[in-house]
PAZAPA-4460 file (N, C-alpha, C; in steps of 0.05 Angstrom, whole numbers, plus 32768, in hexadecimal, padded with zeros to 4 digits):
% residues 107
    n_x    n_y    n_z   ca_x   ca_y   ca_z    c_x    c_y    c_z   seq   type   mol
   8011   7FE8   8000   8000   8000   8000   8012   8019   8000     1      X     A
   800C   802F   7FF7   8017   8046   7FF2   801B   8054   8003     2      X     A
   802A   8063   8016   802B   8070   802A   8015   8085   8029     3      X     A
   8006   808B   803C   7FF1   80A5   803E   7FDB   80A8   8023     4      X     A
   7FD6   808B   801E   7FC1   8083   800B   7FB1   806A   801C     5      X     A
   7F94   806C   8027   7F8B   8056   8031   7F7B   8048   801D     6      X     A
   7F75   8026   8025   7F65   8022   8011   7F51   801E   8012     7      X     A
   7F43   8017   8002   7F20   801D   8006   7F15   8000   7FF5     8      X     A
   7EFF   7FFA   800A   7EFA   7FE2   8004   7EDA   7FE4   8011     9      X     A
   7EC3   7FC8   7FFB   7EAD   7FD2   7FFD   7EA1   7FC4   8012    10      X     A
   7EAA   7FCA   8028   7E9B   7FBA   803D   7E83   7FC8   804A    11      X     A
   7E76   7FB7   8058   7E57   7FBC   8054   7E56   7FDD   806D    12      X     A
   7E6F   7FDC   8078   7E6D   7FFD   8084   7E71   8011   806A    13      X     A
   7E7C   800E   8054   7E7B   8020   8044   7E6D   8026   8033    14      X     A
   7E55   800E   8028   7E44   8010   8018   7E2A   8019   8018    15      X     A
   7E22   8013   803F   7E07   8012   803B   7E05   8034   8042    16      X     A
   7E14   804D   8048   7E0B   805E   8049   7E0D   806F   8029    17      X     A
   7E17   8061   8017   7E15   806B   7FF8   7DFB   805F   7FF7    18      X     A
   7DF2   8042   7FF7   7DDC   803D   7FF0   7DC0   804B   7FFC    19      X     A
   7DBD   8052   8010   7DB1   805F   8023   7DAC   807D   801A    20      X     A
   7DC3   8089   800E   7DC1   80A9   8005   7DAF   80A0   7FE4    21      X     A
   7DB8   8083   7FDF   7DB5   8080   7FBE   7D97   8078   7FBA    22      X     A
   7D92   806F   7FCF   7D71   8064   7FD8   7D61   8086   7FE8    23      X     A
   7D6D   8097   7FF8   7D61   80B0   7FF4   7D5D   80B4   7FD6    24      X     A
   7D72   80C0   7FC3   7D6C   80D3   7FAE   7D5E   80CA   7F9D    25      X     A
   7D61   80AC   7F97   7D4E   80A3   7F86   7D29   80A4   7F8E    26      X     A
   7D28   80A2   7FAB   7D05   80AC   7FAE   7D08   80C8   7FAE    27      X     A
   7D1C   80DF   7FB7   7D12   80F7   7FB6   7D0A   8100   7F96    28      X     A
   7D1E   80F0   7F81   7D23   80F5   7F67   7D00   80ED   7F5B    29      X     A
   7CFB   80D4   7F66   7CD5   80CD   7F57   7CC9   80DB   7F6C    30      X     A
   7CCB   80E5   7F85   7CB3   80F8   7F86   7CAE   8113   7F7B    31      X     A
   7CCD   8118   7F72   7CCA   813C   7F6A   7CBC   8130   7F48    32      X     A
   7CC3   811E   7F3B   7CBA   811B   7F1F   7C9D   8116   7F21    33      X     A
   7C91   810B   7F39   7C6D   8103   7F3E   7C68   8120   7F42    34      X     A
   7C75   812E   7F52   7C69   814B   7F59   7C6E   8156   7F44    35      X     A
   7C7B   815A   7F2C   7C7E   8166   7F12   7C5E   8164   7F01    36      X     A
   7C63   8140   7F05   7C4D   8142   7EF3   7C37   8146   7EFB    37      X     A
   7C25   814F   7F1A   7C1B   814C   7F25   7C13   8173   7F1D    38      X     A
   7C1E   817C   7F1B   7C22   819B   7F1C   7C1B   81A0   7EFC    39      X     A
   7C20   8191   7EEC   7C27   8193   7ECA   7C0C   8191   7EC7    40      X     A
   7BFC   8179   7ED1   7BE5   816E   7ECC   7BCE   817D   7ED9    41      X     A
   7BD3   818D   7EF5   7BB8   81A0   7F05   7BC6   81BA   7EEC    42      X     A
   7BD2   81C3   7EE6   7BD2   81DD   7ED7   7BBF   81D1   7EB4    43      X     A
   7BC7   81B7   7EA8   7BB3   81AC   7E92   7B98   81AE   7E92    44      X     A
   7B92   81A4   7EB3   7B72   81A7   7EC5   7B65   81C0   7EC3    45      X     A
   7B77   81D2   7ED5   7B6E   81E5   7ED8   7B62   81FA   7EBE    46      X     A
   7B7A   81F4   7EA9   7B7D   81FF   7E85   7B67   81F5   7E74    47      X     A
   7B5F   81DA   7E84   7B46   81D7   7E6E   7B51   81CB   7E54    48      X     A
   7B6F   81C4   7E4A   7B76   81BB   7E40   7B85   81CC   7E2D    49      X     A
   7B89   81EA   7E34   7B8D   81F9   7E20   7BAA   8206   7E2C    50      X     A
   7BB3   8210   7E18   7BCE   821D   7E1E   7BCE   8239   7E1A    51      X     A
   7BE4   8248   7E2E   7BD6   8268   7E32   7BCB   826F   7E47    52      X     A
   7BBC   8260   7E4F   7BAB   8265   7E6A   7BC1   826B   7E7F    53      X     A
   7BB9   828A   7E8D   7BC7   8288   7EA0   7BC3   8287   7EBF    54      X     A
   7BD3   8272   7EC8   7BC5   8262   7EE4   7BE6   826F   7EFA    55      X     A
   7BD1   8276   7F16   7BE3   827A   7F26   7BF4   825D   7F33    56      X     A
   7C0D   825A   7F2E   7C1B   8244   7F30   7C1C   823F   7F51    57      X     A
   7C11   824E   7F65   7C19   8252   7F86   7BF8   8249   7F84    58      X     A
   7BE7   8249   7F7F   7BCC   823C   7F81   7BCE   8216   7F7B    59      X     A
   7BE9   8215   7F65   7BE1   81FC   7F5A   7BF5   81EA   7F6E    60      X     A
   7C0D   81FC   7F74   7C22   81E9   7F8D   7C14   81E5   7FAF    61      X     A
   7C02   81F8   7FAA   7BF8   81FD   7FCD   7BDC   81DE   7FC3    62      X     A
   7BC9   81E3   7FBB   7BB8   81CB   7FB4   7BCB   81AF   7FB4    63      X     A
   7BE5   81AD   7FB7   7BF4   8195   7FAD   7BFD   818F   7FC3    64      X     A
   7BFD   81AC   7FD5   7C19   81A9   7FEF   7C32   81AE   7FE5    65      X     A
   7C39   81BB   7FCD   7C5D   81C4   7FD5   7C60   81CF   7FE0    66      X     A
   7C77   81DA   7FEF   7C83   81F0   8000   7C8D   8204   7FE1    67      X     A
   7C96   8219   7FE5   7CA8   8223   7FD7   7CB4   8222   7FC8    68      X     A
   7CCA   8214   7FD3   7CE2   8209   7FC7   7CD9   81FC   7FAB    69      X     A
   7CC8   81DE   7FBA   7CBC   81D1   7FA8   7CAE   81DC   7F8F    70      X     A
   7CA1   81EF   7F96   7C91   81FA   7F7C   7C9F   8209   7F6E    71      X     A
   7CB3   821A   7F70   7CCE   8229   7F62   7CDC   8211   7F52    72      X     A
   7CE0   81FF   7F5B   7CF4   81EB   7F56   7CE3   81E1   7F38    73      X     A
   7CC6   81D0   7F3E   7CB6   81CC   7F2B   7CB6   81E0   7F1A    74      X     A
   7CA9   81F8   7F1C   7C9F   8218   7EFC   7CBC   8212   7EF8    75      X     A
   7CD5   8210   7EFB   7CEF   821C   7EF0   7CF4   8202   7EE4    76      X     A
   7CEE   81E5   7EE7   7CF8   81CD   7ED0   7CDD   81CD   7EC4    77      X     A
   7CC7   81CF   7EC2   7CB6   81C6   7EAB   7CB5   81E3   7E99    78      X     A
   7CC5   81F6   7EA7   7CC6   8214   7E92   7CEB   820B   7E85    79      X     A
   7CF6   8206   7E8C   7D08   81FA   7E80   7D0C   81EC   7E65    80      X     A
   7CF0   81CF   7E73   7CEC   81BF   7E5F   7CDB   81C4   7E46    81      X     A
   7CCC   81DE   7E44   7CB7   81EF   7E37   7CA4   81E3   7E38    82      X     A
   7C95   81D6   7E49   7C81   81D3   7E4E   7C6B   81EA   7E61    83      X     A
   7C76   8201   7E71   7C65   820C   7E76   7C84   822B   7E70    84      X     A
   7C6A   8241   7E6F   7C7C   825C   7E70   7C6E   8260   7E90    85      X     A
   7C80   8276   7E96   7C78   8280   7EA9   7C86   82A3   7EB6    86      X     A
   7C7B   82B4   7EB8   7C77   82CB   7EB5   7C7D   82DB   7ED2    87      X     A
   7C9B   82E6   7EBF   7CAF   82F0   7ED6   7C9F   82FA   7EE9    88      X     A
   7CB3   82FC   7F0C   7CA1   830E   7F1A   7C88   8304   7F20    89      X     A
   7C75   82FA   7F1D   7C63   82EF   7F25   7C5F   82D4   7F26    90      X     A
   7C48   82C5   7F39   7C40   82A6   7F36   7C39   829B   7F23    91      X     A
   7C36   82A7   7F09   7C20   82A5   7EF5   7C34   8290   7EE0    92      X     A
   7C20   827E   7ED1   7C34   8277   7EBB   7C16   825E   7EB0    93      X     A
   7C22   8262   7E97   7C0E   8254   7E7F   7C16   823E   7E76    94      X     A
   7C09   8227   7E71   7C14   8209   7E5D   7C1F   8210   7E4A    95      X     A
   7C2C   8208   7E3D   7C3A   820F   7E20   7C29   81F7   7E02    96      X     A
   7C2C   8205   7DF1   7C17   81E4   7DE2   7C28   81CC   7DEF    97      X     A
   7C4A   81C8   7DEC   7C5B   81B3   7DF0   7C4B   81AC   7E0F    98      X     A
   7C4C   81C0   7E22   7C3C   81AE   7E3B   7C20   819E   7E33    99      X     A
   7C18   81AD   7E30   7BF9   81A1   7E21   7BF8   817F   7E0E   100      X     A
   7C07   8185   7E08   7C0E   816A   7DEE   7C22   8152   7E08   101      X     A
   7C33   8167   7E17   7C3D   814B   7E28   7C2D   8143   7E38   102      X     A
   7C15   8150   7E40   7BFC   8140   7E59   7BF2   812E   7E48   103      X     A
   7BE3   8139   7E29   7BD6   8126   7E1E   7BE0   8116   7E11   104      X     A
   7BF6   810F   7E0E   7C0B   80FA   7DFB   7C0E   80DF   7E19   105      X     A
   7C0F   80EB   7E33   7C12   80D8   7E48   7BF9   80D1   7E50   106      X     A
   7BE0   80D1   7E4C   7BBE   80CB   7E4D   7BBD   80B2   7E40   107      X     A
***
């Protein structure tokens, strides 16, 4: 062995707290994608099926239970993904057709 190099080996003290962080992120990772689509689909509801409509996004995270964070986190990746715009400065933001077409392409 190398002086002031230890070695590392996968014994079950070293693995199960990777697996443990790896078993967190993977359920935090499918609940934020259920709460995505969960948010994608009450703004489709709310729209009547149409795109344009503009819906206060703090009406559609509070009906769901996000905190904050959560609902910032959501408007900023499905406005990312162009599925919804959403309109600086305020809660407000509209389906895009592309949102519209991804609710009803997953029906």
């Amino acid at each position: 062995m190398v002086r002031g190099v230890s070695s590392f080996s996968l014994s079950s003290r070293n693995v199960f707290p990777f697996r443990f962080v790896l078993h967190y992120a993977m359920s935090f990772a499918a609940e934020m994608k259920e709460k995505k689509r969960r948010f994608l689909r009450e703004m489709y509801t709310i729209a009547q099926g149409r795109f344009g409509v503009l819906i206060d996004s703090y009406d559609v995270g509070e009906k769901h239970g996000f905190d904050w964070e959560t609902l910032e986190t959501i408007v900023e990746y499905l406005e990312a993904k162009g599925f919804i715009a959403s309109y600086e400065g305020t809660l407000y933001a509209s389906l895009t057709l592309k949102g519209v077409e991804r609710i009803e392409s997953a029906q």
